[in-house]
C-alpha positions in Angstrom: 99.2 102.2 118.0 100.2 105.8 117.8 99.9 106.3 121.9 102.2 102.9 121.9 104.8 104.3 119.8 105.3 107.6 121.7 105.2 106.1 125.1 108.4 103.0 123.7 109.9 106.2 121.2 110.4 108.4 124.5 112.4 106.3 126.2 115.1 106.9 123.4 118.1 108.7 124.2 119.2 111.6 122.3 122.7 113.1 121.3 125.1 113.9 124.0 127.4 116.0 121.8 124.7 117.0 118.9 127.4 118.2 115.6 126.4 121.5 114.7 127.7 121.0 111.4 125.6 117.8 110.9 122.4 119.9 112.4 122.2 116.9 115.0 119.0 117.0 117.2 116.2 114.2 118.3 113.0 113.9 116.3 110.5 114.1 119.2 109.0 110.9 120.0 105.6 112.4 118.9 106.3 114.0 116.0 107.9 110.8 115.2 105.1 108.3 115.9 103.1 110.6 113.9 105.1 110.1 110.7 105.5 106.1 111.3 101.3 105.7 111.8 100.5 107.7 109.0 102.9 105.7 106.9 101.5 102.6 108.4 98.2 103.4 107.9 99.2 103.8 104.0 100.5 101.0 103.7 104.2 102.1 103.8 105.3 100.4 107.1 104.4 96.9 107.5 105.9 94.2 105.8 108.1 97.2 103.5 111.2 97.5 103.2 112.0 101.0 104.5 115.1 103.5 104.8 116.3 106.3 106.9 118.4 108.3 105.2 120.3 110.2 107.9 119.2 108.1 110.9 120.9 110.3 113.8 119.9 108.6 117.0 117.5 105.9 115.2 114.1 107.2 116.5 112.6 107.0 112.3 113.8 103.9 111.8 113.2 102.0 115.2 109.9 103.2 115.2 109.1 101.7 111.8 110.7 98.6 113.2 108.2 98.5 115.8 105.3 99.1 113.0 106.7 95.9 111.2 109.1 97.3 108.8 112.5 95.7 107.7 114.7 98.5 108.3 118.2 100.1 106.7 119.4 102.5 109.0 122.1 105.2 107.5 124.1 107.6 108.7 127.3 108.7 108.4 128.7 109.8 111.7 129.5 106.8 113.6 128.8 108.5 117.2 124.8 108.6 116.4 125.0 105.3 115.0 126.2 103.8 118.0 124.1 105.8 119.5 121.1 104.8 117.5 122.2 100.6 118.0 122.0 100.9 121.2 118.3 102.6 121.2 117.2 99.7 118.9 118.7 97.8 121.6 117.2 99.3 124.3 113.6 98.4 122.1 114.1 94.9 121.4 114.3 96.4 117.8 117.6 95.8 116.4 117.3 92.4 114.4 114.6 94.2 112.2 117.4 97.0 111.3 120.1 97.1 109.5 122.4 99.9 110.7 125.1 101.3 107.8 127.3 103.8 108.5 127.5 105.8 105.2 126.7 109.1 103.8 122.6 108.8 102.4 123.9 110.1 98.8 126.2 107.0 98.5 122.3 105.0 99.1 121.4 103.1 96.0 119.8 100.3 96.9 116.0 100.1 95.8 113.3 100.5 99.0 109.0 100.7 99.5 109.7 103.6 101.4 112.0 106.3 103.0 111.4 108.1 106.1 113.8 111.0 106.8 114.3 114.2 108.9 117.3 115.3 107.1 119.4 118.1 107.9 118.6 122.0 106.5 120.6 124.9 106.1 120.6 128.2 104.6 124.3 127.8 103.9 123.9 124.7 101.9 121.6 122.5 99.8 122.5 119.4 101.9 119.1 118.7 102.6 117.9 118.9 99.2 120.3 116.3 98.7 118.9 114.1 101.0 115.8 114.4 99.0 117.1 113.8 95.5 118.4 110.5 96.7 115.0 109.8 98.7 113.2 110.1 95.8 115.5 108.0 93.6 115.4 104.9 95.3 112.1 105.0 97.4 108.4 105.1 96.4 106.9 106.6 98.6 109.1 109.4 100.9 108.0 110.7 104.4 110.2 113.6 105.4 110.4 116.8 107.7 111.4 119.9 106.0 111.4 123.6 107.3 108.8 124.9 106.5 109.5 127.3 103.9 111.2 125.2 101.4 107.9 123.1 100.0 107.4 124.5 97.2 111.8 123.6 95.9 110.6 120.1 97.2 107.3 119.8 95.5 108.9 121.2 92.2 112.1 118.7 92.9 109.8 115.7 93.7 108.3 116.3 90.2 111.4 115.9 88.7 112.0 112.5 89.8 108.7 111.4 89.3 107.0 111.5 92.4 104.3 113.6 93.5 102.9 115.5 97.0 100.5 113.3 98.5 100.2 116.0 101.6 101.8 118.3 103.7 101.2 118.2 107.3 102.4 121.8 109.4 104.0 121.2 112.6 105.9 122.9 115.3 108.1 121.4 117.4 109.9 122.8 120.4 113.7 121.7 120.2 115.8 122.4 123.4 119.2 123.9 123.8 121.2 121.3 121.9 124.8 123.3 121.5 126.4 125.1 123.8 125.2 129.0 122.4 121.8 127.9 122.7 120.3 129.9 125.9 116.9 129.4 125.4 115.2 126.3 127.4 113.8 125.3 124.3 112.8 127.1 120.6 109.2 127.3 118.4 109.9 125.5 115.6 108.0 125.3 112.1 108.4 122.7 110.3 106.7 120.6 107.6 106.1 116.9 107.0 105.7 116.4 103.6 104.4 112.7 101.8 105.0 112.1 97.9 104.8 108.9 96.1 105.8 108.0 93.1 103.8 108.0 89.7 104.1 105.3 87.5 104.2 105.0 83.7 100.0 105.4 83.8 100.5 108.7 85.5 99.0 107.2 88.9 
């Protein structure tokens, strides 16, 4: 399955003016199909209802469309999300998503899961936000994060109730999306980090 969803997740296409502001770039396909199987093979994928908070070009939420998920797709700048229809499209995915064009913290609708890369920066907590809401109105949240945040995560996830099922270290090599970039592409570490939420017997 995993093999399946990187080969269709490849044939995606990415921004063609990324928003630096918005910390647009393209999950690659691989690191993608990772996060979907390993939610699928918890049990967080097929049949679920499932959200993407911040969907950018779709790849998150297409490929947990293609796993057998019932998809809400958001994001608030309307470029990706046109961007991210016509990917579904392109997939034969786009009856099993929903596509909403919306900032993730106005999100408040109730879902199984919530897969996310969200945006980072060491100017703002914007991606924290994307977490707070994640875990509000998911149960189980599959996210990337740079890696040295974790531990605000781990301690934020506890305050809504949800705890780290597992980290998983990564890096990625993400090309020259803006125009100062020189570099063909750049080392990245990153995290992708798996909590669930606990219920009232603490399980």
């Amino acid at each position: 399955m995993k093999t399946e969803l990187v080969r269709k997740l490849s044939q995606l296409d990415s921004f063609s003016q990324p928003d630096i502001e918005l910390e647009q770039y393209m999950t690659p396909p691989e690191l993608a199909a990772d996060i979907i199987h390993t939610a699928y093979m918890q049990g967080d994928i097929e049949n679920c209802e499932v959200v993407d908070l911040g969907t950018g070009t779709g790849i998150l939420a297409i490929g947990s469309a293609l796993a057998g998920a019932r998809v809400t797709a958001v994001e608030k700048d309307a470029g990706a999300l046109e961007i991210a229809r016509e990917n579904a499209e392109k997939l034969d995915a786009v009856d099993a998503i929903e596509l909403v064009e919306r900032d993730a913290t106005g999100v408040n609708s109730k879902f199984d899961t919530c897969v996310m890369n969200p945006p980072f920066s060491v100017h703002s907590d914007t991606g924290l936000k994307f977490f707070r809401k994640a875990f509000s109105i998911a149960d189980a949240v599959y996210s990337v994060a740079p890696r040295g945040v974790r531990e605000r995560i781990k301690e934020l996830s506890e305050e809504y109730g949800h705890e780290v099922l597992g980290v998983e270290e990564y890096t990625i090599a993400l090309g020259p999306s803006y125009g100062f970039h020189t570099e063909e592409s750049r080392e990245t570490p990153v995290d992708v980090i798996i909590t669930r939420r606990i219920d009232d017997n603490g399980t």
